[in-house]
C-alpha positions as CSV (number, residue, x, y, z in Angstrom):
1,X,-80.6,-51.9,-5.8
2,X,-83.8,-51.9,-7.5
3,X,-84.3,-55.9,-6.0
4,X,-87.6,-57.3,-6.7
5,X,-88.4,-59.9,-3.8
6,X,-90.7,-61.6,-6.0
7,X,-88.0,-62.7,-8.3
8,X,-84.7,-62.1,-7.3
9,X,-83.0,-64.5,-4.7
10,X,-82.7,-62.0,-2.2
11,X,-82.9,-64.3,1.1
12,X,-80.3,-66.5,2.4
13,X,-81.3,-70.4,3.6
14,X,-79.8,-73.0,5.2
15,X,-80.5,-76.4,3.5
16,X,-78.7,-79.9,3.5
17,X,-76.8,-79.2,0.6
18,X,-75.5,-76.1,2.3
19,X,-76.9,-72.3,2.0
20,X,-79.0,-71.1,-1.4
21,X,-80.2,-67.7,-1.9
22,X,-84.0,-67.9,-2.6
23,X,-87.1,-65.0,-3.4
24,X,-89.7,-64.4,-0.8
25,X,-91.6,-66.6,-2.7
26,X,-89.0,-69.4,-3.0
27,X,-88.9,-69.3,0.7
28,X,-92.6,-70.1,1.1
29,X,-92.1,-73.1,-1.8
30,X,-89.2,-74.3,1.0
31,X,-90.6,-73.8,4.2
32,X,-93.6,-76.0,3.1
33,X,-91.3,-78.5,2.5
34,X,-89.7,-78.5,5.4
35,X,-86.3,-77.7,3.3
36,X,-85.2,-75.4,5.6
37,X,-82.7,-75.2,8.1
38,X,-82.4,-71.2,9.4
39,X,-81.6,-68.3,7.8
40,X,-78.1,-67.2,8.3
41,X,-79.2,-63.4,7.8
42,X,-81.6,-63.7,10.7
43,X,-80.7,-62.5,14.4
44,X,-82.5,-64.1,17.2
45,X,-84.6,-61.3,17.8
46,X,-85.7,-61.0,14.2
47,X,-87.3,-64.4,14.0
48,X,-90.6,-64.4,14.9
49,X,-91.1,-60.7,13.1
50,X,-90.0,-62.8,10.2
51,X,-92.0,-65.9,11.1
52,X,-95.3,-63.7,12.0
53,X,-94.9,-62.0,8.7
54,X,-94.5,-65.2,6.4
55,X,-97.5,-66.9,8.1
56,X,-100.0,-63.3,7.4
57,X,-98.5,-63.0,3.7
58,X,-99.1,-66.8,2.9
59,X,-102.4,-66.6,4.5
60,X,-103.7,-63.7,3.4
61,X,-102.7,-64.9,-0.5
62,X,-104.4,-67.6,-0.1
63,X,-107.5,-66.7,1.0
64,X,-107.7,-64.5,-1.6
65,X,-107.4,-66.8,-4.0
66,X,-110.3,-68.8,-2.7
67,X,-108.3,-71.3,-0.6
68,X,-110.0,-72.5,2.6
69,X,-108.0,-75.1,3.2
70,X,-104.3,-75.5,3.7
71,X,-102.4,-77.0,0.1
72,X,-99.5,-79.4,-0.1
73,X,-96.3,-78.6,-1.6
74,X,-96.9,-75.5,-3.5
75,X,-94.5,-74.7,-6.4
76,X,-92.5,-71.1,-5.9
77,X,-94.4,-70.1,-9.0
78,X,-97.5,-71.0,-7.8
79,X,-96.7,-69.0,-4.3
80,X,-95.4,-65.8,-7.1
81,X,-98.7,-66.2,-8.1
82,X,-100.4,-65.6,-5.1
83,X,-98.6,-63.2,-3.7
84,X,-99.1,-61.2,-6.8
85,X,-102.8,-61.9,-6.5
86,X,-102.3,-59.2,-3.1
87,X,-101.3,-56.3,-5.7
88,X,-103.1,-56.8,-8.8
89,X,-102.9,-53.2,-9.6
90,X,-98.9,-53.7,-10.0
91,X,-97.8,-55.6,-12.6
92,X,-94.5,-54.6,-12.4
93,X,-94.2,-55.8,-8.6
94,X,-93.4,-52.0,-7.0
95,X,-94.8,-52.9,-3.8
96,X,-92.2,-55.9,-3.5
97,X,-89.4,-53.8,-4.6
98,X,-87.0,-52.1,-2.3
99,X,-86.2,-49.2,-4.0
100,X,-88.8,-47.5,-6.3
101,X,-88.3,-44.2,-8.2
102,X,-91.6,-43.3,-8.4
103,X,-92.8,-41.9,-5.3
104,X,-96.4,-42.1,-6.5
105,X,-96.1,-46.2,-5.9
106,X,-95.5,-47.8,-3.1
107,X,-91.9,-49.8,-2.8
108,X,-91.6,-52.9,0.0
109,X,-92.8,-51.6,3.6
110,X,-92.7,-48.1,2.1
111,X,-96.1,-46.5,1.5
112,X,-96.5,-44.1,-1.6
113,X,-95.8,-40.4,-0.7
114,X,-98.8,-38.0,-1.3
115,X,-96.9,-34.8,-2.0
116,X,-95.1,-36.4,-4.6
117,X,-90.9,-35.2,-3.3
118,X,-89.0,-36.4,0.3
119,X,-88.3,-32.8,0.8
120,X,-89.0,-33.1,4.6
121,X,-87.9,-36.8,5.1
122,X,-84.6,-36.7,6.5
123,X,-82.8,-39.4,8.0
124,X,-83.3,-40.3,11.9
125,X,-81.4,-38.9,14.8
126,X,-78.0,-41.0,15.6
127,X,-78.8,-42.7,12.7
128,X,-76.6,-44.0,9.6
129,X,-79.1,-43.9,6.8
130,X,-77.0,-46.2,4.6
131,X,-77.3,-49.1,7.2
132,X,-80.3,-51.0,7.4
133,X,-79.4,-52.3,11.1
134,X,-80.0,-48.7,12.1
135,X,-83.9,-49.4,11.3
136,X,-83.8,-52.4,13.8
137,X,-86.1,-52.1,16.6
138,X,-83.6,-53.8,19.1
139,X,-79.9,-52.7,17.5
140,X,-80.3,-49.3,16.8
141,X,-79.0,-48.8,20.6
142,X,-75.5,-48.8,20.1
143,X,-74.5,-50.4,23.1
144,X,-76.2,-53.3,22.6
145,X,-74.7,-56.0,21.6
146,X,-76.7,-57.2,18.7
147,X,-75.3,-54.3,17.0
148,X,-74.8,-55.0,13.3
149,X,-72.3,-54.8,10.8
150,X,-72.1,-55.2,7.5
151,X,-68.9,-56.3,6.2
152,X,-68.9,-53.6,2.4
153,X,-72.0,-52.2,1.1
154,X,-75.9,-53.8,2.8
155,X,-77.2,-56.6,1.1
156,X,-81.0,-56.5,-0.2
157,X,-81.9,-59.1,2.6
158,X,-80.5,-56.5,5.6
159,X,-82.4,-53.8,4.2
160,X,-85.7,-56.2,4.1
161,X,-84.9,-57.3,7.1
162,X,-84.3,-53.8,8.4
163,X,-87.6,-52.4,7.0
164,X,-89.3,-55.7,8.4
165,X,-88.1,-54.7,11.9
166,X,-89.8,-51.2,11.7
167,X,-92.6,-51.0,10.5
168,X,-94.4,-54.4,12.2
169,X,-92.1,-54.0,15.1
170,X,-91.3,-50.7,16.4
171,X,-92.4,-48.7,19.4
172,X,-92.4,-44.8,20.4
173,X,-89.5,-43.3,19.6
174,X,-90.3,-39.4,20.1
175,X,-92.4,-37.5,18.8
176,X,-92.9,-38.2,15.1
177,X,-92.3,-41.5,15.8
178,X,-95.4,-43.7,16.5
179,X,-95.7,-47.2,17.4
180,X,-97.3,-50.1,15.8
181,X,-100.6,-51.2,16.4
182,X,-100.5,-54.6,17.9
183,X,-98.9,-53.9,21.3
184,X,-99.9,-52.1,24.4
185,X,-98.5,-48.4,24.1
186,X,-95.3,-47.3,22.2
187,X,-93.2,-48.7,25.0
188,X,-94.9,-52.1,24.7
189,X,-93.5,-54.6,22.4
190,X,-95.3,-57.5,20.5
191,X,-94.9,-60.3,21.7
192,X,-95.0,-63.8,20.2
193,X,-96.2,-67.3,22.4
194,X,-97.4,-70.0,20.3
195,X,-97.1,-73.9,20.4
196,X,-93.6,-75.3,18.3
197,X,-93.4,-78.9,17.0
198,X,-89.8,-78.5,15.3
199,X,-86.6,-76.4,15.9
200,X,-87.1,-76.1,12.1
201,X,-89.1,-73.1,11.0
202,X,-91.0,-75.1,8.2
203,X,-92.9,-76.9,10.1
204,X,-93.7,-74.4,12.8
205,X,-94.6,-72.1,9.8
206,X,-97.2,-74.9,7.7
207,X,-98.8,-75.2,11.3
208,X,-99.7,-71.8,11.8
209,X,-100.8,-71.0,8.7
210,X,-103.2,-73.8,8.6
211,X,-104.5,-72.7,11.7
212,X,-105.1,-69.2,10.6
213,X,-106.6,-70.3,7.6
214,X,-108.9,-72.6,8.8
215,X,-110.0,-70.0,11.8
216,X,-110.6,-67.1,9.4
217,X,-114.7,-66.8,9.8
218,X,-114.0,-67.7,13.9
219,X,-111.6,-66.3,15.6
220,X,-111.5,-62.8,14.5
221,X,-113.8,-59.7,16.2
222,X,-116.4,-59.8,13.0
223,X,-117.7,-56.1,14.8
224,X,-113.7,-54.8,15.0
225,X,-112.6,-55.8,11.3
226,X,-113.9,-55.2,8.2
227,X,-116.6,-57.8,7.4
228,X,-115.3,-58.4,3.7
229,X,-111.7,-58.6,2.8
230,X,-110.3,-55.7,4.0
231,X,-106.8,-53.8,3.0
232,X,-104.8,-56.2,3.6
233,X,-100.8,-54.6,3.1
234,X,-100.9,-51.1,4.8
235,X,-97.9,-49.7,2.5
236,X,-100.3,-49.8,-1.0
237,X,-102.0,-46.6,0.2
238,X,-100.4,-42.9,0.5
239,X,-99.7,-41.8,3.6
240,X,-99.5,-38.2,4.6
241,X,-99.2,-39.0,8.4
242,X,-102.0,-36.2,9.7
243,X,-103.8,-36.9,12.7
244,X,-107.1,-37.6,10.7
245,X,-104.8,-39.4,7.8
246,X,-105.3,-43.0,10.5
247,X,-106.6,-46.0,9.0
248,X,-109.9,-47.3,10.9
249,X,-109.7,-51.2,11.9
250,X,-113.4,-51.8,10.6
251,X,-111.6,-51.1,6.6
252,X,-108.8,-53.9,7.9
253,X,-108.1,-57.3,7.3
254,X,-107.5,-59.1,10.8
255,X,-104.0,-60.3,9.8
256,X,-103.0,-56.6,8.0
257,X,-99.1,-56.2,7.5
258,X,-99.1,-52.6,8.8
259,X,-96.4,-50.2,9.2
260,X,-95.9,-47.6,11.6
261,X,-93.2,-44.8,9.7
262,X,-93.2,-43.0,6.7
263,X,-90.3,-44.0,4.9
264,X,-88.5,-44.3,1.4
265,X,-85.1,-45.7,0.3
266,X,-83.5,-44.0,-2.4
267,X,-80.3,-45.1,-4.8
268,X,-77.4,-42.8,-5.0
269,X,-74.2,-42.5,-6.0
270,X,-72.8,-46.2,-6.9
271,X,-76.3,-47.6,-6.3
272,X,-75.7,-47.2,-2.4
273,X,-79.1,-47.1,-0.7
274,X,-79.8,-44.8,1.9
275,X,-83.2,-44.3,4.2
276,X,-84.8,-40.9,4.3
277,X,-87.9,-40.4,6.9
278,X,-90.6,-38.2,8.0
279,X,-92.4,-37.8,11.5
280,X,-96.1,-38.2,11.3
281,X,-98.9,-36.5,13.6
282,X,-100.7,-39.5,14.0
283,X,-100.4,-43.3,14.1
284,X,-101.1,-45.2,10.8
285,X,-104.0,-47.5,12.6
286,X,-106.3,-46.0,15.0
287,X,-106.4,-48.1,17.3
288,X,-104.5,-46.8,21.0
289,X,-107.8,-47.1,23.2
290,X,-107.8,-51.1,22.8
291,X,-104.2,-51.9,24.1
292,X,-102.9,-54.2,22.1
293,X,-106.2,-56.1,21.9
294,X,-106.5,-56.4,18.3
295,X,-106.6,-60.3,17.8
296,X,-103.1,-60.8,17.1
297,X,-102.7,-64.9,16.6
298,X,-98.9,-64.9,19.0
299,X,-100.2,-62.6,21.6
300,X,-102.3,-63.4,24.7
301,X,-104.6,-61.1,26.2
302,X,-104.1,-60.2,29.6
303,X,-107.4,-59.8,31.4
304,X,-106.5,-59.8,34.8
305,X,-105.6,-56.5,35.8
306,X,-106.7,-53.2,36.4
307,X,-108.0,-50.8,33.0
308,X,-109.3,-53.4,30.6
309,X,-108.0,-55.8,29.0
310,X,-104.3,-55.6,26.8
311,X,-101.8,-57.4,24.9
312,X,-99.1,-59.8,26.8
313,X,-95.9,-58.0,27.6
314,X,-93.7,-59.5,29.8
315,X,-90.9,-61.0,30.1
316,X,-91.6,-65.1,30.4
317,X,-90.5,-65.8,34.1
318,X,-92.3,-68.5,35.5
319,X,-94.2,-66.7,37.5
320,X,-95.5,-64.9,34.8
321,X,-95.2,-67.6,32.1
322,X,-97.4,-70.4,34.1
323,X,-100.1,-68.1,34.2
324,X,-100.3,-67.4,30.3
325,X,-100.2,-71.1,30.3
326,X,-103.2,-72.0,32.3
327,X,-104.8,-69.5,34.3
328,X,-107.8,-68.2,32.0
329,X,-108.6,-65.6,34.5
330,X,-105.6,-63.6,34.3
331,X,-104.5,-64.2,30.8
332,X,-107.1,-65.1,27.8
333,X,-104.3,-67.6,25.4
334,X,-104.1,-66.9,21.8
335,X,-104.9,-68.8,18.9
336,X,-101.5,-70.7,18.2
337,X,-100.7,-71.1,21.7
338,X,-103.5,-73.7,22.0
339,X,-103.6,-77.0,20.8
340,X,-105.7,-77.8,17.5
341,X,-107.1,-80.5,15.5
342,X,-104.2,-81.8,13.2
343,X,-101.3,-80.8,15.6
344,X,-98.8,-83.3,15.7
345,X,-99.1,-86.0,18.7
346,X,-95.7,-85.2,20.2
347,X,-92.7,-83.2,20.6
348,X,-95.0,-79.9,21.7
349,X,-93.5,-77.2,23.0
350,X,-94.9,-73.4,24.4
351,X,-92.8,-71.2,22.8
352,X,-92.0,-67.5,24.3
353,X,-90.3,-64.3,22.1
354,X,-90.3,-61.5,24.2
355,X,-89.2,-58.3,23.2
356,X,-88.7,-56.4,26.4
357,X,-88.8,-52.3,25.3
358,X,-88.1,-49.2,27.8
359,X,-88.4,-45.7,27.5
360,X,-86.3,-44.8,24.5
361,X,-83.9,-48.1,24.3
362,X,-84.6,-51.7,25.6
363,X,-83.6,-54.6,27.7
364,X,-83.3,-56.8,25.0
365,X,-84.4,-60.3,23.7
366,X,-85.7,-63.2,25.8
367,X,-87.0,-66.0,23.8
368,X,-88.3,-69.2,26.1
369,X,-89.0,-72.9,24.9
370,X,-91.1,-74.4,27.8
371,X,-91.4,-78.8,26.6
372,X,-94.8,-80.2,26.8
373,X,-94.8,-84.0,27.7
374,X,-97.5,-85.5,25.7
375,X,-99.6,-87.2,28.4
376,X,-99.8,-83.7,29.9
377,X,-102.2,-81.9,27.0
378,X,-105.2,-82.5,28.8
379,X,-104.2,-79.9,31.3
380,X,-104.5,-77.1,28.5
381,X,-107.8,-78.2,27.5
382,X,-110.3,-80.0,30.0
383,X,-108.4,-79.7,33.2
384,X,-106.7,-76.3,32.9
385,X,-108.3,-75.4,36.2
386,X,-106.2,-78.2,38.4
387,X,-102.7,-77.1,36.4
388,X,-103.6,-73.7,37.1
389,X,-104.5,-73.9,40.6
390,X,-101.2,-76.4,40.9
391,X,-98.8,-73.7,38.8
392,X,-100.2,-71.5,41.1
393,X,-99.0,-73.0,44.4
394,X,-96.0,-73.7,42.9
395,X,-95.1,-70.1,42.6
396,X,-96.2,-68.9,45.7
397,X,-94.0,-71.6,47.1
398,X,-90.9,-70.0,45.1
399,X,-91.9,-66.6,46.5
400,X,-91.9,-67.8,49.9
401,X,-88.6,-69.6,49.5
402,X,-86.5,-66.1,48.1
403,X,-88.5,-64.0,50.0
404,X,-89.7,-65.6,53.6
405,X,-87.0,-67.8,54.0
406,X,-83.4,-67.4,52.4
407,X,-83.7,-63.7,52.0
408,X,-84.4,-63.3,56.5
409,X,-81.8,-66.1,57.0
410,X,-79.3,-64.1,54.9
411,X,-79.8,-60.8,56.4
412,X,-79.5,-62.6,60.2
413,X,-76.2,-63.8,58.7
414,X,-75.0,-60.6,58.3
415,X,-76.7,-58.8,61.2
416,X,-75.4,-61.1,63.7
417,X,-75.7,-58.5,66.7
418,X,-79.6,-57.9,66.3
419,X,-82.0,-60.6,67.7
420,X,-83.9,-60.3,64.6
421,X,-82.7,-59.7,61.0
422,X,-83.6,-55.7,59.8
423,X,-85.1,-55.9,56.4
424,X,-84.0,-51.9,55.4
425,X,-81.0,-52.2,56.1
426,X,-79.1,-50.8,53.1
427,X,-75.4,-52.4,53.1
428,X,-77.2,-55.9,53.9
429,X,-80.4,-56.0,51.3
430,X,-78.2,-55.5,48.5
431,X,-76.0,-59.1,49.3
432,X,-79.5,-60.5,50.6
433,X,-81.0,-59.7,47.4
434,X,-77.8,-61.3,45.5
435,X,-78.4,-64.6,46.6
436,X,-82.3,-64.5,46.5
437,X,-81.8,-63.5,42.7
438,X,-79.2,-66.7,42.4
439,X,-81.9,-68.8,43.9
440,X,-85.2,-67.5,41.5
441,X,-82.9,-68.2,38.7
442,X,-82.2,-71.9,39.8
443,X,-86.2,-71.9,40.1
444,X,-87.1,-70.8,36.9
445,X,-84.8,-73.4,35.2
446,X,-86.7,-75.9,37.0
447,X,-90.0,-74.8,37.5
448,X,-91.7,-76.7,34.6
449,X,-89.9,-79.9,34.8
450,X,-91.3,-80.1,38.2
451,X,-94.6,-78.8,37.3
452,X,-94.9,-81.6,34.8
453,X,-93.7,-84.0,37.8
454,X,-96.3,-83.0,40.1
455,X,-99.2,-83.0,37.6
456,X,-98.2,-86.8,36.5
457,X,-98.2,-87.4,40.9
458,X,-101.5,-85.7,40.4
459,X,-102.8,-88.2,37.9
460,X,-107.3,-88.4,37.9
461,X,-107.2,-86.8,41.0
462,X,-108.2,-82.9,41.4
463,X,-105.7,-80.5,43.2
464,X,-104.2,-80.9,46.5
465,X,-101.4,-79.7,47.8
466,X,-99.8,-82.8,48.9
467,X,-99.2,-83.7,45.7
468,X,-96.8,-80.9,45.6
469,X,-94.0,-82.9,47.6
470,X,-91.3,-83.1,44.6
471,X,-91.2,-79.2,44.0
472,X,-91.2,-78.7,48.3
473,X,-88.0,-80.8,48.5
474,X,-86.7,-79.2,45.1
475,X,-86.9,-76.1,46.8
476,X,-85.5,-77.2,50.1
477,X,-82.7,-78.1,48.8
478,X,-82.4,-75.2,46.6
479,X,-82.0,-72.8,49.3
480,X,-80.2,-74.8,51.6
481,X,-77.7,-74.9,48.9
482,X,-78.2,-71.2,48.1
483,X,-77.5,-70.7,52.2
484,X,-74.5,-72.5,52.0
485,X,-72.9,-70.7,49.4
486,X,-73.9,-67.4,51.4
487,X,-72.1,-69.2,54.4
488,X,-68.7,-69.6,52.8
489,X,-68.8,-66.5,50.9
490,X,-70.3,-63.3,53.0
491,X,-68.1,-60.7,54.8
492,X,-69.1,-62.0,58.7
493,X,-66.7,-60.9,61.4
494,X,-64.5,-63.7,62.4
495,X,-65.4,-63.6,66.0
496,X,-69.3,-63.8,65.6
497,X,-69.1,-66.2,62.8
498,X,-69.9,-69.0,64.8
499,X,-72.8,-66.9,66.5
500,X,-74.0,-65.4,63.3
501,X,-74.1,-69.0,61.7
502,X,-75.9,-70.6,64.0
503,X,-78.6,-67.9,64.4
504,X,-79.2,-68.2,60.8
505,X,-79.1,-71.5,60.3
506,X,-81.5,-72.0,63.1
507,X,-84.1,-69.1,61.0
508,X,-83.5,-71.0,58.0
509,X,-84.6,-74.5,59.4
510,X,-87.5,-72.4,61.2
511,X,-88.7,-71.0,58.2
512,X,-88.2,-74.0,55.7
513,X,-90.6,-75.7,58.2
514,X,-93.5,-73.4,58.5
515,X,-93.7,-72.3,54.6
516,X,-91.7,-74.9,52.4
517,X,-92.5,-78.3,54.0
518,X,-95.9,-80.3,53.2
519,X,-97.9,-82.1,55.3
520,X,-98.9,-85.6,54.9
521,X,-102.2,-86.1,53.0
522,X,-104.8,-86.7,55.5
């Protein structure tokens, strides 16, 4: 499988005339117009590596070439062109080649090796070094249920794919095994939020890149990166993987395609391809003392907490996600999560792909699309402060809801001896903790909708929290249905039932009253 990405019609692509294979470079030629549909080959969690990667890659090839400004409707020969402009010094294409002999060149994602044999490199623990999927960031835990097959020998696009998904994706994995560059520590992830105008990835993708291209002299740390060009694709140089063998961010390009691993596939019997790999001393980019902080165009920057500032890395729960929306004091927002000049007028969206890593495995994938009514943009520019402040109250609300009402009125339920409900006690905080979980899911699916409610209530006016009405009855309702269910369902001795009921019932109304309920405007 000597498959040269350049040429060879390697990646699969849903069109309207069904799916066509196309090179990397056809892709580009399709996504820009809007040809595109999905790629079959591609699992959720794969997408916005993919995405992140064809946006740096177009980018970076154009600029260059000289381009400043976003062109129309490039052929796939003009993109081969470009691309190729990135490796001058290979006119045979061996960085965009998955399998290269010569270990003295670099081959896709795989950086040239220095001592000039793999005698060392070895495949990875638990690993099957035939199968691309066992280079995945998310599937190489084998209980996971993204775990991949592939049905007879990989294709070219799994093993792209596969190499995509380590080296600009991976975290620590042992010793040996470093992390990427762009996230917050090797159990970290990185994280993509941008704005989305289409569920097709073309237009998303022309969007982005214009962006980029058009913020290249503003938006990037001039003091951090290197104030020329910079290396731009971190697999052209060898790689020894000493501690002092790290590349230093002020010889970098701001959008670098780095990788992480040294790694080579190799061809053997029947052409099968296999992985070998080698554990490194050091990280490829030195860069651990900033956190994630390295201008990264899908990640925000979370400023509000203790030790400096560092990349976004959280799952996006509402109470996390409104504050990456609006609240500039605890979260600085990227570069494509804000609006720009040229963004289509409607059908916005803030989209969230979270990766969510743990010590050695993860918790998988959670992607969030959060709808952005149009009359509602001025709250991300000019008037951030009132959706903030609003966002704000809305979640202490929900907190008070799980946590100061249902959650007391639940364990009085089930404590119906005790005057007053005991929070520590074991047997009931585990079903109390059931239904408060039942409820902050049936707040987070309706979180925003309401948010957008209450800012058009809002209107001219600044903040108040009368105009937070809709979202107090929402959530009144909400746990008076959540209390219900707990009524009907909870083990409560038959003969204080009626007792137990009442006393909670009575809590509940209490409580609703003193932290849910909002007074009339003055």
């Amino acid at each position: 499988m000597t498959d040269n990405l350049l040429v060879d019609p390697v990646f699969r692509i849903r069109t309207e005339e069904g799916v066509v294979q196309a090179s990397l470079p056809g892709v580009l030629a399709m996504l820009g117009r809007d040809a595109v549909f999905d790629f079959p080959g591609l699992r959720p969690h794969q997408r916005h590596p993919w995405h992140a990667f064809l946006c740096q890659l177009a980018v970076m090839a154009l600029e260059e070439a000289g381009e400043n400004e976003w062109p129309d409707r490039l052929s796939e020969e003009d993109w081969r062109g470009y691309i190729r402009g990135l490796t001058p010094d290979y006119p045979d294409d061996a960085p965009w080649r998955l399998v290269v002999a010569d270990l003295a060149r670099p081959a896709f994602l795989q950086p040239p090796v220095p001592e000039g044999s793999l005698a060392g490199f070895t495949g990875m623990a638990d690993a099957n070094a035939a199968s691309p999927f066992d280079l995945d960031v998310l599937v190489t835990s084998k209980e996971h249920g993204e775990k991949g097959k592939s049905n007879g020998q990989p294709t070219a696009e799994e093993w792209a794919f596969g190499l995509l998904l380590l080296q600009t994706f991976s975290g620590y994995l042992g010793r040996g095994n470093q992390s990427i560059s762009r996230q917050n520590g090797g159990t970290a992830a990185r994280q993509g939020v941008s704005l989305t105008f289409s569920p097709r990835p073309g237009a998303n993708w022309k969007r982005d890149c214009r962006v980029l291209l058009t913020s290249m002299d503003s938006n990037w740390d001039n003091e951090l990166f290197h104030q020329g060009s910079g290396l731009r694709l971190l697999w052209l140089d060898p790689w020894k993987g000493d501690k002092d063998d790290a590349l230093s961010l002020c010889n970098l390009h701001p959008l670098f395609i780095e990788i992480c691993r040294r790694i080579r596939l190799t061809l053997g019997l029947d052409d099968a391809v296999s992985f070998r790999v080698k554990g490194t001393e050091g990280t490829r980019v030195e860069a651990k003392h900033l956190k994630g902080v390295l201008g990264d165009p899908w990640i925000p920057i979370n400023v509000g907490t203790k030790g400096g500032a560092k990349a976004y890395n959280s799952e996006p729960h509402y109470s996390v996600a409104h504050q990456v929306m609006f609240d500039t004091r605890a979260f600085e927002p990227c570069l494509l999560q804000r609006f720009h000049p040229g963004d289509p007028a409607t059908g916005a969206s803030l989209t969230f792909r979270v990766f969510s890593r743990t010590e050695g495995g993860s918790d998988g994938y959670h992607e969030r699309i959060i709808p952005i009514p149009s009359k509602d943009r001025p709250f991300f520019a000019a008037r951030h402060t009132d959706a903030a402040a609003m966002a704000k109250y809305m979640a202490r609300m929900a907190w008070d809801a799980r946590v100061r009402v249902l959650r007391p009125a639940v364990l009085q339920l089930l404590q119906a001896s005790r005057e007053t409900p005991e929070f520590k006690q074991p047997e009931t905080a585990a079903w109390a903790s059931r239904f408060s979980d039942t409820l902050d899911r049936a707040i987070d699916e309706a979180f925003f909708p309401a948010l957008w409610d209450c800012l058009e209530a809002m209107g001219e006016a600044s903040f108040e929290p009368h105009f937070l009405r809709p979202w107090s009855q929402c959530l009144i309702a909400s746990v008076r249905r959540e209390f219900k269910r707990a009524c009907a369902s909870l083990p409560v001795s038959s003969a204080l039932a009626y007792r137990a009921m009442a006393k909670a019932e009575c809590l509940l109304e209490g409580s609703l009253r003193k932290n849910l309920v909002i007074k009339e405007a003055a």
